[in-house]
C-alpha positions in Angstrom: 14.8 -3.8 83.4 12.1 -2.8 85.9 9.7 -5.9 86.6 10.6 -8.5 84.1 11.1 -11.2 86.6 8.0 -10.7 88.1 6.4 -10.9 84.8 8.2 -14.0 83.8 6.9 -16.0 86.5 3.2 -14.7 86.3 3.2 -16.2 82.8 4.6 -19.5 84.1 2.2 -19.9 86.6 -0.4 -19.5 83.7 0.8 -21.9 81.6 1.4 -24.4 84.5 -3.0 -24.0 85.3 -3.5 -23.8 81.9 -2.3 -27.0 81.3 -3.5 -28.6 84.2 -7.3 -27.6 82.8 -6.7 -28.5 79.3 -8.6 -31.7 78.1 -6.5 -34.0 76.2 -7.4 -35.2 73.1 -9.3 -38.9 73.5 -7.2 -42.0 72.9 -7.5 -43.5 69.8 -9.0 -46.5 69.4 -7.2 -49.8 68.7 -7.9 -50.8 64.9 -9.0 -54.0 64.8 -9.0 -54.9 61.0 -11.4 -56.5 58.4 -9.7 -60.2 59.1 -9.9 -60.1 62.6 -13.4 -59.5 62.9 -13.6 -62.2 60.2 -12.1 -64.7 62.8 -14.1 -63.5 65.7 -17.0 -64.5 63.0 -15.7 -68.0 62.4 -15.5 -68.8 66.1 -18.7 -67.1 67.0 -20.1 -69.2 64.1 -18.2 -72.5 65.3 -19.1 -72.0 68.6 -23.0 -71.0 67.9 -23.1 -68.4 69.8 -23.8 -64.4 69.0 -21.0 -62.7 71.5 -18.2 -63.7 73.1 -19.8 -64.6 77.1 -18.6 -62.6 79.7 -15.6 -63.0 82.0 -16.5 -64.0 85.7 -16.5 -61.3 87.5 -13.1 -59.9 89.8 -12.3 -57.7 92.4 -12.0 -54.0 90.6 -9.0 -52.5 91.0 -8.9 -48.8 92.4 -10.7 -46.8 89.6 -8.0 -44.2 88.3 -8.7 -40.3 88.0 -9.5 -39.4 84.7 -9.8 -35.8 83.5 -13.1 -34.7 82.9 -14.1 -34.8 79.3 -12.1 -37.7 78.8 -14.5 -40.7 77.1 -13.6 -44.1 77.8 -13.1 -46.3 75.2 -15.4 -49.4 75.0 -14.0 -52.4 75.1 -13.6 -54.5 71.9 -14.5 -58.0 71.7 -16.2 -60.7 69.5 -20.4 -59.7 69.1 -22.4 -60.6 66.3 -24.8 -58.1 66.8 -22.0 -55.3 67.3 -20.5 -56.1 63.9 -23.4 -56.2 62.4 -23.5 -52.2 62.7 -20.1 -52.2 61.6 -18.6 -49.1 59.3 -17.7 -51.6 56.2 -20.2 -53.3 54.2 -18.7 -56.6 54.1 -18.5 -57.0 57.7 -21.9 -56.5 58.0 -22.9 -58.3 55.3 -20.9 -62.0 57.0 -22.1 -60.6 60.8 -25.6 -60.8 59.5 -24.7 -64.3 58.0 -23.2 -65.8 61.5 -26.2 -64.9 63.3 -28.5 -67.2 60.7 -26.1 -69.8 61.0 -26.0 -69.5 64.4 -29.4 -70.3 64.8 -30.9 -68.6 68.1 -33.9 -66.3 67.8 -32.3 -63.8 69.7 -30.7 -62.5 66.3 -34.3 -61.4 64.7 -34.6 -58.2 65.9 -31.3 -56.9 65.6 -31.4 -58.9 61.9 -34.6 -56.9 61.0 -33.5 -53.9 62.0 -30.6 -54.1 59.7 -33.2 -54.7 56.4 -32.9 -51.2 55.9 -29.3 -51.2 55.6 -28.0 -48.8 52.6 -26.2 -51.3 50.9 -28.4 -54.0 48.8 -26.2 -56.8 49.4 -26.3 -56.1 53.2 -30.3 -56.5 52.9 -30.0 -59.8 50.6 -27.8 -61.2 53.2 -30.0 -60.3 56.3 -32.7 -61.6 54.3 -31.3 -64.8 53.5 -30.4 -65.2 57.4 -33.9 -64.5 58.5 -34.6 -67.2 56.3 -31.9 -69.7 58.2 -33.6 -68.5 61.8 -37.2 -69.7 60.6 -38.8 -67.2 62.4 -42.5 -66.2 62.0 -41.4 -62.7 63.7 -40.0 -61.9 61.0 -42.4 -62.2 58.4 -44.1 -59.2 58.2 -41.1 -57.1 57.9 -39.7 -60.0 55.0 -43.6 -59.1 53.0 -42.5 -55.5 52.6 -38.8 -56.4 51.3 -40.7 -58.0 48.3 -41.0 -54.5 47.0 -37.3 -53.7 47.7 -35.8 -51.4 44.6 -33.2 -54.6 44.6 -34.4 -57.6 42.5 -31.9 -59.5 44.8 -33.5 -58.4 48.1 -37.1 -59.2 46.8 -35.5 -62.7 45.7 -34.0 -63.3 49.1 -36.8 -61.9 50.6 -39.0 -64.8 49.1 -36.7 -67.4 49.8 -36.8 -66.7 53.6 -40.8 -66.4 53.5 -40.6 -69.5 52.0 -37.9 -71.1 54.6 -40.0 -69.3 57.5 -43.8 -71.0 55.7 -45.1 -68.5 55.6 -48.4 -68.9 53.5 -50.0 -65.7 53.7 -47.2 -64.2 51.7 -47.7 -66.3 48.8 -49.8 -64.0 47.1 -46.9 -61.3 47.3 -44.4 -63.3 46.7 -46.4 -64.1 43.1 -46.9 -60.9 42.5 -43.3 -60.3 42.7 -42.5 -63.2 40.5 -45.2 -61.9 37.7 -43.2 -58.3 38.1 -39.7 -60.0 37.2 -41.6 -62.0 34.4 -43.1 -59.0 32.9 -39.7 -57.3 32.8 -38.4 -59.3 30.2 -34.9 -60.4 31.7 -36.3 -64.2 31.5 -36.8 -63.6 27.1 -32.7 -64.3 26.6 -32.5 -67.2 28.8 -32.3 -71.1 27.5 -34.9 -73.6 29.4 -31.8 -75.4 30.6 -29.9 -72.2 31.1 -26.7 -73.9 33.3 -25.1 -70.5 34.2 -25.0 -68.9 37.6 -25.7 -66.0 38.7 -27.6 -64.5 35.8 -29.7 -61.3 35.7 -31.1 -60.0 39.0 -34.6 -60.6 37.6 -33.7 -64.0 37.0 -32.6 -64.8 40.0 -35.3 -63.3 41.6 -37.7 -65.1 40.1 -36.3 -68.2 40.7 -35.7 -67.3 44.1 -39.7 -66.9 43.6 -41.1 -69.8 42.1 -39.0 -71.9 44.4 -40.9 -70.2 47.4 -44.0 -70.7 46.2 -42.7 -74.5 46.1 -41.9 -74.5 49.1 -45.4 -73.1 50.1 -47.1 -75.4 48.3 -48.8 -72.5 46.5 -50.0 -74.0 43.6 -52.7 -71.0 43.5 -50.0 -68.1 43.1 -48.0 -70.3 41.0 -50.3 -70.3 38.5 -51.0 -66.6 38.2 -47.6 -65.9 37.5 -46.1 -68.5 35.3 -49.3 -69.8 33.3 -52.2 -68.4 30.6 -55.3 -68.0 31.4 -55.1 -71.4 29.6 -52.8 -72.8 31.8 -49.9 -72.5 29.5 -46.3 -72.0 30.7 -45.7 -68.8 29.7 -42.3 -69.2 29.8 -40.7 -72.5 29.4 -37.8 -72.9 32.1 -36.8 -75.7 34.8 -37.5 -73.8 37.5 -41.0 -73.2 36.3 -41.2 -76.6 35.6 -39.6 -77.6 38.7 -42.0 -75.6 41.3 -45.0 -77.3 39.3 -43.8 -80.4 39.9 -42.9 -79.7 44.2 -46.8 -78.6 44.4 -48.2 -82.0 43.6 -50.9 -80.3 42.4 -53.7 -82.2 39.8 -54.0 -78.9 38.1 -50.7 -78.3 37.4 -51.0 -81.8 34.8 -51.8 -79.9 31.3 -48.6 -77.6 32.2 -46.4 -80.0 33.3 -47.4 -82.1 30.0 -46.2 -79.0 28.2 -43.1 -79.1 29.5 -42.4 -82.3 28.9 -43.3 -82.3 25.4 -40.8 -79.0 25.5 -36.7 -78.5 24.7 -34.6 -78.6 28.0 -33.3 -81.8 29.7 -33.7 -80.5 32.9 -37.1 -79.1 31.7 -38.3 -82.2 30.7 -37.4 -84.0 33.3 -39.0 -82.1 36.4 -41.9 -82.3 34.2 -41.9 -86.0 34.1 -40.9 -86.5 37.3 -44.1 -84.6 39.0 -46.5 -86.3 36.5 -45.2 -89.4 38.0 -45.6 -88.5 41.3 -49.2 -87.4 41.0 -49.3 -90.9 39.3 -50.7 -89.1 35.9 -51.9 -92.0 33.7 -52.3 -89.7 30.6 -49.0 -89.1 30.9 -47.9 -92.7 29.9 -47.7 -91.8 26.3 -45.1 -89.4 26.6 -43.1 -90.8 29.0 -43.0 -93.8 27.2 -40.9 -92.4 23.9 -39.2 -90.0 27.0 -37.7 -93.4 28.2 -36.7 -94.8 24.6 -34.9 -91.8 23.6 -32.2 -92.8 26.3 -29.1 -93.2 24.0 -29.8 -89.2 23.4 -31.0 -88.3 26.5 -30.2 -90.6 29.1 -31.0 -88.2 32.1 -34.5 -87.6 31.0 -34.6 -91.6 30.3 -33.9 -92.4 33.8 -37.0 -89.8 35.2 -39.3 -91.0 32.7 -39.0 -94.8 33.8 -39.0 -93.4 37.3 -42.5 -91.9 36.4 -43.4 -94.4 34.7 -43.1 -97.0 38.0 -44.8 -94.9 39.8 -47.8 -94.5 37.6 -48.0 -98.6 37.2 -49.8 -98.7 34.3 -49.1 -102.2 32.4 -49.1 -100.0 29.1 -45.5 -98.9 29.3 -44.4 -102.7 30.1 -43.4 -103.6 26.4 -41.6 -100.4 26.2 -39.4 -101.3 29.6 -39.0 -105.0 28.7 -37.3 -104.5 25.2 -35.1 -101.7 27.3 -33.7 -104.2 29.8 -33.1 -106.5 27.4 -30.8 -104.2 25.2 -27.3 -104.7 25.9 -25.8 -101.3 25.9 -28.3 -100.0 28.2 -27.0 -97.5 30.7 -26.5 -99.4 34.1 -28.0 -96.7 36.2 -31.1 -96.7 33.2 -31.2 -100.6 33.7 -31.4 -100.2 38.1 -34.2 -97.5 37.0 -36.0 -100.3 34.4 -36.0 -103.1 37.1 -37.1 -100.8 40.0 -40.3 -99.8 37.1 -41.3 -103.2 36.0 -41.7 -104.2 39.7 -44.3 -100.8 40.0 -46.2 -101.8 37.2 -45.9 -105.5 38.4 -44.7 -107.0 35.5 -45.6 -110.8 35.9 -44.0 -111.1 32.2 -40.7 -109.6 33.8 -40.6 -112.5 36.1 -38.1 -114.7 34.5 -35.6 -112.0 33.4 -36.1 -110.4 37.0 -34.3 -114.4 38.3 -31.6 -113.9 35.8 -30.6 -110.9 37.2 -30.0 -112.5 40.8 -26.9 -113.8 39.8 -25.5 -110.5 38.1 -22.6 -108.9 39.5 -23.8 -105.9 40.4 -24.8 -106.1 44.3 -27.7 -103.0 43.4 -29.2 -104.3 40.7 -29.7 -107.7 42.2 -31.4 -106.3 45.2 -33.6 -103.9 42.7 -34.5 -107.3 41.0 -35.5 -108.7 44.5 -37.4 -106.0 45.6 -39.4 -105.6 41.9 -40.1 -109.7 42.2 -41.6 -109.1 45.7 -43.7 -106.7 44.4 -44.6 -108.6 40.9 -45.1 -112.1 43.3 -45.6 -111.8 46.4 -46.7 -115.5 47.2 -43.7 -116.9 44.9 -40.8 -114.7 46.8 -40.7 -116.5 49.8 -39.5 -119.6 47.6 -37.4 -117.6 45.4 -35.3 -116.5 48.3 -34.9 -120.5 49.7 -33.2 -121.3 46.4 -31.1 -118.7 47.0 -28.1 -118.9 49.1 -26.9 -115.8 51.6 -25.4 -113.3 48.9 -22.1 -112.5 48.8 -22.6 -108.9 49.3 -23.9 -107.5 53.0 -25.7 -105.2 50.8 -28.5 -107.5 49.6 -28.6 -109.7 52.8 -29.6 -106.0 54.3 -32.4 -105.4 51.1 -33.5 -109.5 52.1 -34.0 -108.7 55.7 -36.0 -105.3 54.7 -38.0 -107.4 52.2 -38.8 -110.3 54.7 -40.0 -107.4 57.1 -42.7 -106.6 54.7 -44.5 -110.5 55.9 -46.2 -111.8 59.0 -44.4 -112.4 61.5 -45.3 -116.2 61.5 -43.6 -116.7 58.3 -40.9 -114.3 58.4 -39.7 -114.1 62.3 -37.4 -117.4 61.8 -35.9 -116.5 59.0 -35.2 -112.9 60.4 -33.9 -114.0 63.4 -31.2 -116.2 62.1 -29.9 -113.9 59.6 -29.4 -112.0 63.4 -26.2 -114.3 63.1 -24.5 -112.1 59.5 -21.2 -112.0 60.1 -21.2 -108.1 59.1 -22.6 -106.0 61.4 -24.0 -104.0 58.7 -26.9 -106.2 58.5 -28.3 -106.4 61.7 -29.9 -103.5 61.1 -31.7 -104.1 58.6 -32.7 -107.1 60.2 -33.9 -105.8 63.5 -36.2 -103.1 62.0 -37.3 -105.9 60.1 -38.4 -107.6 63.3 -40.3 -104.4 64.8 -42.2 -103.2 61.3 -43.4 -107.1 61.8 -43.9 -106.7 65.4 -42.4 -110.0 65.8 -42.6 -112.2 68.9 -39.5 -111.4 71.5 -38.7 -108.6 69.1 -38.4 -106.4 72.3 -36.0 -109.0 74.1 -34.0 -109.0 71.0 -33.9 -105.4 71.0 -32.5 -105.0 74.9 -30.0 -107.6 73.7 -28.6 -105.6 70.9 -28.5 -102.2 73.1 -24.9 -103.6 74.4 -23.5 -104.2 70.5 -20.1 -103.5 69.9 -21.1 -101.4 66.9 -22.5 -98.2 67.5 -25.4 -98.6 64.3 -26.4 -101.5 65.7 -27.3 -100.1 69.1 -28.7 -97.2 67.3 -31.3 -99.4 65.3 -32.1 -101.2 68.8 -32.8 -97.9 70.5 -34.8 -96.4 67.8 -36.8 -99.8 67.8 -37.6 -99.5 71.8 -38.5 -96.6 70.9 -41.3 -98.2 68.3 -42.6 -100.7 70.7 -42.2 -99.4 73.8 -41.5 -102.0 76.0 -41.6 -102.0 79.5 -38.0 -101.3 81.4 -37.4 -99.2 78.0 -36.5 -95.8 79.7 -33.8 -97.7 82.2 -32.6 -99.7 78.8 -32.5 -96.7 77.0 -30.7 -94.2 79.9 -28.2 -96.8 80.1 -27.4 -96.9 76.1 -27.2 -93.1 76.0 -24.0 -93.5 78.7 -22.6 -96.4 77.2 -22.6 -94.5 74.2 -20.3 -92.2 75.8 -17.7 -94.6 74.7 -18.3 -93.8 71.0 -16.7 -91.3 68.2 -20.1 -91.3 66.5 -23.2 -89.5 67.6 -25.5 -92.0 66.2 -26.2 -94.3 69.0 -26.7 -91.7 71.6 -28.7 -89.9 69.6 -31.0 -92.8 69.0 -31.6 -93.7 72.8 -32.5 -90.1 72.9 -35.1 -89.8 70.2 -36.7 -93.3 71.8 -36.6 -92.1 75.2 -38.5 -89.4 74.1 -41.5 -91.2 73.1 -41.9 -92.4 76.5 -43.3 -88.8 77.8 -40.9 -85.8 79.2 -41.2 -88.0 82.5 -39.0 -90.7 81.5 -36.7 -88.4 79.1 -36.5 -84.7 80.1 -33.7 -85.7 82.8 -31.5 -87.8 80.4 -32.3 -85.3 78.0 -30.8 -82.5 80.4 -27.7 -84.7 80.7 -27.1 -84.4 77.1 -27.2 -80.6 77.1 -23.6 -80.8 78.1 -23.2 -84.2 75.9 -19.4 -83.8 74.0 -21.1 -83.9 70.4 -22.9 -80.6 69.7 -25.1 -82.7 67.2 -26.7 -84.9 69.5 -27.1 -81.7 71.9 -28.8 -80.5 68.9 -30.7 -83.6 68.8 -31.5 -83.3 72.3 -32.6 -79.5 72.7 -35.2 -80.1 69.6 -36.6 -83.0 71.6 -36.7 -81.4 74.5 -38.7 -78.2 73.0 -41.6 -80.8 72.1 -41.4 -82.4 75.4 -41.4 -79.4 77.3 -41.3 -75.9 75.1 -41.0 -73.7 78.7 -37.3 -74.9 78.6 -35.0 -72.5 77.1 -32.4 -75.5 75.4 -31.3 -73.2 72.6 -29.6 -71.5 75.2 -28.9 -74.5 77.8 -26.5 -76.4 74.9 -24.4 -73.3 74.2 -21.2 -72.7 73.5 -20.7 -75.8 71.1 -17.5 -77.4 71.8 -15.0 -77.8 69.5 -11.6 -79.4 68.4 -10.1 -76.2 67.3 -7.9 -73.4 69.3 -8.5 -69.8 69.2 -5.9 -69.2 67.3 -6.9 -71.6 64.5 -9.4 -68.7 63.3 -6.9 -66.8 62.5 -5.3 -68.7 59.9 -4.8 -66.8 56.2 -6.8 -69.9 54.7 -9.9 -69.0 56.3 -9.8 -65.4 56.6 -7.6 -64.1 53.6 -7.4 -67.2 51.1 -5.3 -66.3 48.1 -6.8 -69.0 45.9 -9.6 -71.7 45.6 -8.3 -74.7 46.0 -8.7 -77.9 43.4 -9.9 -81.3 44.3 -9.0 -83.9 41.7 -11.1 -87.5 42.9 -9.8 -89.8 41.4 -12.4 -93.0 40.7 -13.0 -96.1 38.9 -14.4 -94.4 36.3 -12.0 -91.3 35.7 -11.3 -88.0 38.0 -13.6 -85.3 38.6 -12.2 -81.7 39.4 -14.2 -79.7 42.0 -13.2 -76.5 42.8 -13.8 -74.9 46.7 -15.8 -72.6 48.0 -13.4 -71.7 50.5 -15.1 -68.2 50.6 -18.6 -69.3 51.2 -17.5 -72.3 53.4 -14.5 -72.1 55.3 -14.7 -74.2 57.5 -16.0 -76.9 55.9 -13.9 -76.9 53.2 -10.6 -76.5 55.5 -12.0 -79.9 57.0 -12.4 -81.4 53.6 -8.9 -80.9 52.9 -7.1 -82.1 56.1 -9.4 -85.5 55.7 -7.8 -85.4 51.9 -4.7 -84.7 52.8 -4.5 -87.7 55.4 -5.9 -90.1 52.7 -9.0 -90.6 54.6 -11.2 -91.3 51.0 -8.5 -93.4 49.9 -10.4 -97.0 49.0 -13.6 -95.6 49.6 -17.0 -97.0 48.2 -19.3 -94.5 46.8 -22.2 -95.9 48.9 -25.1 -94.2 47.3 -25.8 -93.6 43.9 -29.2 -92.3 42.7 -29.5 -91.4 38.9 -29.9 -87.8 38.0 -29.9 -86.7 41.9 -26.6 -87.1 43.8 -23.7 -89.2 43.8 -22.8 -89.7 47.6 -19.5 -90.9 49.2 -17.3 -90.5 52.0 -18.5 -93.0 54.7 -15.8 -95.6 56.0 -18.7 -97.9 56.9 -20.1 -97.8 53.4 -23.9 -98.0 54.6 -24.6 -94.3 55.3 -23.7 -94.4 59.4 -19.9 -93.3 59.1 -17.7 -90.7 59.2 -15.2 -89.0 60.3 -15.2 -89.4 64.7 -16.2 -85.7 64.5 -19.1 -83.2 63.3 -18.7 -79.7 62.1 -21.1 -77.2 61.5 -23.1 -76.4 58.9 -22.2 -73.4 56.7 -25.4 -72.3 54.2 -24.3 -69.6 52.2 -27.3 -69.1 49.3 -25.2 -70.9 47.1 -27.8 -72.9 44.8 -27.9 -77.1 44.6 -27.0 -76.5 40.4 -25.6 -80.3 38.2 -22.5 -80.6 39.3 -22.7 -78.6 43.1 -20.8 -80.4 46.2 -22.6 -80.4 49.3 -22.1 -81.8 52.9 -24.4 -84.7 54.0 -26.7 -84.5 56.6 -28.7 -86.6 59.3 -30.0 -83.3 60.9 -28.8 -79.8 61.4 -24.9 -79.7 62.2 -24.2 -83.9 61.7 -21.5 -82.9 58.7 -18.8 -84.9 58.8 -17.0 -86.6 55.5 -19.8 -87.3 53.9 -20.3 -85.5 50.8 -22.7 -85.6 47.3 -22.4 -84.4 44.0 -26.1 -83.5 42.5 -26.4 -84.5 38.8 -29.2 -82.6 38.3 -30.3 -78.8 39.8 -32.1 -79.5 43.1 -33.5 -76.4 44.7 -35.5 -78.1 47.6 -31.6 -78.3 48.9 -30.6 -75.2 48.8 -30.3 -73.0 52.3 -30.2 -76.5 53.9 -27.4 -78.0 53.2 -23.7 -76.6 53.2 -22.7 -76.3 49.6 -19.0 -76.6 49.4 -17.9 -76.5 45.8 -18.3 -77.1 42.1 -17.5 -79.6 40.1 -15.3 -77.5 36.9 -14.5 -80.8 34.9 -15.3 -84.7 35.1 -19.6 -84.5 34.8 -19.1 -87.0 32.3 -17.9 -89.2 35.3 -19.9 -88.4 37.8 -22.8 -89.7 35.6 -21.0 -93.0 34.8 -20.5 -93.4 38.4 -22.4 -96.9 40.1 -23.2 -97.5 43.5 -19.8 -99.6 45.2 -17.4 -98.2 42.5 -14.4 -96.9 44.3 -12.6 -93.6 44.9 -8.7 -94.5 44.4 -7.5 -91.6 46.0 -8.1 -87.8 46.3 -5.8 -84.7 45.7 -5.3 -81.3 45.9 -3.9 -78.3 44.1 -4.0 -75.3 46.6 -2.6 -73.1 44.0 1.2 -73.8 44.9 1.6 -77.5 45.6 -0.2 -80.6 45.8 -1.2 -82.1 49.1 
């Protein structure tokens, strides 16, 4: 067999080295799938922040040997900025998102890198967030997106130039509109056209026009959507709308146009900036605008509107035989009232005192208010026939009313209604006493700083704040800590914003303290105050993470990241239910608040609190006067839905003060839109929402998640 032994063993040893050279192949990396980044998102989003921060640092252990050629995997872990270079589309497309709504600058250049992105609605998204960050850095880059091959992107591209102010676009941005007008996609589309989305064009120029609004552009405006003539060359809302947001005299003949035109919504932005540029000629079509109420009782209510603001005594026949009709619309009658008191009616006079004793707490204080400005001389001795009214409501509108006097003839009366039995009034009452600058309004003020309710002390703050007394910065350090105490940010807040007109002296260190305060809206509060104060301090970065109520794992949840279905709301109200349908896609979080607060009955009995025709129907404060909610503040969650009749949006103080608060608009309202969370829709019950008054009640709210109700 000779040497076949030996030979065996030679090609053992071979093997053996040959093995211990090879490289093996890399490990694969862990696969980390489309809803777990989505929940790194959400908490990066919650938590306003663009990465996850770093662990402290620990001892390393012994570095093992690895095998040259071996690359080390990097670690995974939640980063905005990472995902937004993501493989998928739709990661990229939510990453860019989060970093908008997380609001610190740091995100620009990473966002306008990503503006070249191959996928369109990657660069409508990054777009849109640019917009969100407001700022001016990015503007240049924005300009050239106008020219995108996506009507989309050049539409979100305006929208953010118009979020960021940035006027030296505006001549683009109206080219861009002309381009989508010339195209033809706007030829097929109704004035009041309630469908959304349409074409790309469409959208784009909307997404145009509203820019140039927000610009105050008038100039560009007007190339692109008039003749040489000034003619509308097409006859839409949103033309009409953007006409009306410039509160420009030259825009009148157009705007006339439109109101003359087809389109409720048409017709009414129309009338509504003729009466804000207080257009006299306009009285004569406002005028049968306003009669034609039982047909159009939406354009009704803006054309009385207009009509008070204009004050001409022309249109006071008209408005008198309208209050005097029976079947009048309430919310048309509030608008009549409010009118005849901005034309100062004296003829109104006597039907204004017959109202005082009509059920209705609003339209009793509208009749107050519209007989103080008709009389002033005569008020005074109206109100001492008159009794303290049964609702805290107009005792608030009497004690804003008496604050519009001297002091010497008010500051008695003002000081004993200090002595309402609902705290709702005070106040009311003490701004009353500051806008006077009533004797021992400041003592009064320190006094109230120690209130049981939180409003109150927030009303004396911001008053110190007003007058400046001295010992106001002790006063006012003190409130902020006693204000510890509270669920609501609104007190705090207050000493804040009043300490702050004292100088950065007296404020930056309290200010500081509330860096770390346990509400991230009144850190908010306090990092934007501390910016104007100071702008060398970096608080963006000083107030961040924002705490929150919910545990890691809560991101996780199916409902947020995967929901199967859109959940219904059915409110239930005095004047019939109204279905709204979710936008748990676009709002997550928000909307997975909404329904825990439903689902513990927490709109149960509630009074719809605000009510302003043909704008938004708001509810969802315990306290009824605009100051409640829920003990808790969420974030807010823009998502480029548009404010459309019948959209559902959060409620707002400032950035991040959600809550429970929520509004229905009744009419489209694009000045909203990227600033305010939109929620859901309303599919069914318009008809109610437009019946609704200010104190009717919600009975009780449910919801249909697609399997049960809850």
């Amino acid at each position: 067999m000779g040497n076949t032994r030996g030979s065996t063993f030679a090609v053992a040893v071979v093997m053996f080295l040959a093995g211990a050279c090879a490289t093996p192949p890399p490990p694969s990396p862990p696969v980390v799938t489309y809803e777990q980044k989505l929940s790194w998102i959400l908490r990066l989003e919650d938590e306003r922040v663009l990465r996850e921060p770093a662990p402290p640092p620990i001892t390393p252990a012994p570095t093992p040997i690895r095998r040259a050629g071996m690359p080390a995997s990097p670690p995974l872990s939640p980063d905005l900025e990472r995902l937004l270079g993501d493989p998928e589309g739709r990661v990229r497309r939510r990453a860019a998102l989060a970093i908008g709504r997380v609001g610190l600058k740091d995100g620009v250049p990473p966002l306008v890198e990503r503006l070249a992105d191959p996928e369109p609605q990657v660069r409508q998204m990054v777009a849109f967030a640019l917009g969100l960050l407001g700022d001016r850095s990015a503007a240049e880059p924005l300009r050239v997106r106008l020219a995108d091959s996506d009507p989309l992107v050049r539409g979100r591209a305006a929208e953010a130039l118009g979020l960021i102010g940035d006027g030296d676009a505006a001549a683009a941005i109206g080219g861009m509109v002309a381009a989508c007008l010339k195209s033809g996609a706007l030829s097929e589309v109704a004035p009041d056209d309630p469908r959304y989305p349409l074409d790309p064009a469409v959208e784009a120029f909307r997404l145009g026009v509203y820019a140039l609004a927000r610009l105050n552009a008038y100039g560009p405006l007007a190339a692109s959507v008039l003749d040489p003539d000034g003619r509308p060359l097409v006859r839409s809302w949103p033309v009409a709308y953007a006409l009306q947001r410039t509160r420009d005299p030259r825009a009148v003949p157009s705007l006339l146009a439109l109101a003359r035109g087809e389109g409720t919504d048409t017709r009414v932005f129309a009338a509504a900036g003729l009466g804000a540029l207080r257009e006299r000629s306009a009285v004569d079509v406002l005028v049968p605008m306003a009669q034609a109420w039982p047909s159009d009782p939406r354009a009704a209510v803006v054309a009385v509107r207009a009509l008070g603001q204009i004050g001409d005594g022309r249109a006071v026949p008209a408005l008198l035989k309208m209050l005097q009709t029976r079947d009048l619309d309430p919310a048309l009658r509030l608008e009549v009232v409010g009118a005849l008191g901005g034309c100062r009616a004296t003829s109104a006079t006597d039907l204004l005192l017959d109202l005082l004793s009509n059920p209705w707490p609003a339209l009793r204080s509208e009749a107050l208010k519209s007989l103080r400005a008709i009389d002033p001389q005569n008020f005074l001795l109206v109100l001492s026939g008159l009794g303290p009214d049964r609702h805290w409501s107009v005792r608030a509108t009497v004690a804003k009313l008496l604050g519009t006097f001297t002091p010497e003839v008010a500051t008695a009366g003002l000081t004993d209604m200090l002595n309402d039995p609902d705290p709702r009034v005070i106040p009311s009452v003490l701004a009353a006493l500051v806008s006077m600058r009533a004797p021992k309004a400041d003592t009064l003020l320190f006094e109230h700083l120690t209130d049981d309710d939180a409003v109150v002390r927030m009303s004396a703050a911001a008053g110190l704040g007003e007058l400046k007394p001295p010992g106001g910065p002790q006063a006012l350090t003190e409130a902020y800590r006693f204000g510890q105490r509270d669920e609501t940010y609104v007190a705090r807040a207050a000493a804040l914003g009043a300490l702050a007109k004292y100088g950065a002296a007296a404020a930056l260190p309290v200010l500081r303290e509330a860096f770390a305060d346990k509400d991230w809206a009144v850190r908010v509060r306090a990092a934007a105050l501390a910016r104007e104060l100071d702008p060398s301090i970096d608080a963006a970065h000083l107030i961040r993470p924002a705490p929150t109520s919910r545990p890691r794992d809560a991101y996780t949840s199916p409902s947020l990241v995967s929901p199967a279905v859109s959940p219904h709301l059915y409110i239930e109200t005095d004047k019939g239910t109204i279905t709204v349908e979710l936008a748990v896609l676009d709002a997550p979080l928000t909307t997975d608040t909404f329904l825990t607060l439903a689902g513990k009955g927490f709109f149960t009995g509630l009074a719809i609190h605000r009510v302003v025709p043909n704008f938004v129907v708001q509810d969802g404060d315990p306290r009824g006067d605009g100051e409640g909610g829920p003990g808790f503040t969420i974030r807010d969650e823009p998502n480029g839905l548009p404010y459309l009749r019948g959209t559902v949006g959060m409620a707002l103080d400032w950035a991040d003060t959600g809550g429970s608060q929520f509004f229905i608009t009744m009419s489209p309202q694009p000045h909203l839109d990227g600033r305010y969370t939109v929620f859901g829709h309303v599919v069914a019950g318009m008809e109610v929402v437009d019946r609704l008054q200010q104190w009717d009640v919600i009975k009780q709210v449910r919801v249909w998640d697609g399997v049960r109700w809850r």
